[in-house]
C-alpha angles and dihedrals in degrees: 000000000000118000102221122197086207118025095195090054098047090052092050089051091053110043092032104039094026095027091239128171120235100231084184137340135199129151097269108024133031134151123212136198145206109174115313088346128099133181124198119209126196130184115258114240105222137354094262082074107061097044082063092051100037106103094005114076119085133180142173130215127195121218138170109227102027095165091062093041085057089048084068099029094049082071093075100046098119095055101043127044105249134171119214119253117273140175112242129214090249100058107271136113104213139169126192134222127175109218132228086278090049085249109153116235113188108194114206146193128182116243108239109213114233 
């Protein structure tokens, strides 16, 4: 469960920038999905909560067809801190984008060998 400062905007990040689907929404509670994963946001109470959860929440998010994904993602790039694709030592293609909460999502894809 991520903790969100501004649901609506989340939500927006996440459908718009990640192509996500909205499962159910409500103003303090609401719960997104890309593929098999879900992600279930919840209004932070105060202020204090989010400056314990700014810049040190990760997650990672499998996908199948990451470079396509990028081709969309890369478009927000000045809005949104992002890092390039790159393939990864332990067999992943990965970028990275810190959400309007400056949680980082790192999105995934298995490299298939030839």
């Amino acid at each position: 469960m991520l903790a969100v400062a501004d649901m609506k905007e989340t939500i927006g990040f996440y459908v718009d920038v990640l192509k996500f689907d909205v499962l159910m929404e409500s103003p303090n509670y609401s719960v997104i999905k890309s593929g098999d994963a879900k992600i279930h946001l919840m209004l932070a109470s105060d202020e204090k909560v989010m400056e314990c959860v700014r810049g040190h929440t990760d997650i990672y998010i499998e996908v199948e067809g990451i470079d396509l994904l990028w081709n969309h993602v890369k478009n927000y790039k000045e809005k949104y801190k992002t890092n390039d694709p790159s393939d990864r030592d332990y067999g992943m293609r990965e970028f990275h984008i810190s959400d309007p909460n400056e949680c980082l999502v790192f999105v995934g894809e298995e490299i298939k060998n030839a």
